[in-house]
C-alpha positions in Angstrom: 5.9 -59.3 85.9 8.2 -57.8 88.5 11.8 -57.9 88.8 14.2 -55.9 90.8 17.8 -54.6 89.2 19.9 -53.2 91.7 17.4 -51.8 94.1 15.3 -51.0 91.6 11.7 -52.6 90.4 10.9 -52.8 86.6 7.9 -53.8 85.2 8.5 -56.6 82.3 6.5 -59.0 79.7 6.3 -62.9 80.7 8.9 -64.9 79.3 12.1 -61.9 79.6 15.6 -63.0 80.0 18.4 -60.9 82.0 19.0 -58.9 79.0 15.6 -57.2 79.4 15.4 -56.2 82.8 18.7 -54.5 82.6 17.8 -52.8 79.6 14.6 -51.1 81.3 17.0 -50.5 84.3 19.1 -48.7 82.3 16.7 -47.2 80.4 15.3 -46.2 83.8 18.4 -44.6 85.0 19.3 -42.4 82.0 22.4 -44.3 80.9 23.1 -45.5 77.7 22.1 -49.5 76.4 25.9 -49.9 75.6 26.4 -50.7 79.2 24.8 -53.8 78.6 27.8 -55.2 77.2 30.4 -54.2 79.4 28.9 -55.1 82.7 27.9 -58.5 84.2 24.7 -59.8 85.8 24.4 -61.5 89.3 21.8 -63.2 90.6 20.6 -62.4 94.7 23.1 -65.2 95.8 26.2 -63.6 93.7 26.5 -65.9 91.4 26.9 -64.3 87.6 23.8 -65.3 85.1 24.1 -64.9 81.3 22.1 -62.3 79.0 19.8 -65.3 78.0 18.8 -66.4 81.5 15.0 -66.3 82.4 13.5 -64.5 85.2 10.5 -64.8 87.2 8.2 -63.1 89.1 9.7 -61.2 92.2 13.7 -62.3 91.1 16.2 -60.1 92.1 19.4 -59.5 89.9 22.5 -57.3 90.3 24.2 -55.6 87.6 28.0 -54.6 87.6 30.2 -52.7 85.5 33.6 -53.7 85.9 36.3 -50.9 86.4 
């Protein structure tokens, strides 16, 4: 399935949670997995979604790193 991370379309298995489409985004964008715990993940109405939350088909997400 498709999902889209910031802007950016990755290509996952059925069944991923949040956690794995960031992953492949990051893995994507040449920056390090570790990001995964210091930043927090939006769905497209803003609101924040846990690690563990399942996707679907065509869902768009947002992932922030605080400063």
């Amino acid at each position: 399935m498709k999902v889209t991370v910031n802007r950016t379309t990755v290509e996952l298995f059925e069944g991923a949670r949040s956690q794995h489409a960031v992953l492949r985004y990051l893995v994507h964008r040449r920056l390090g997995a570790a990001l995964l715990r210091r930043g927090r993940i939006f769905d497209a109405q803003g609101h924040e979604i846990g690690l563990d939350a399942p996707l679907r088909e065509g869902q768009i997400i947002k992932f922030k790193i605080p400063k």
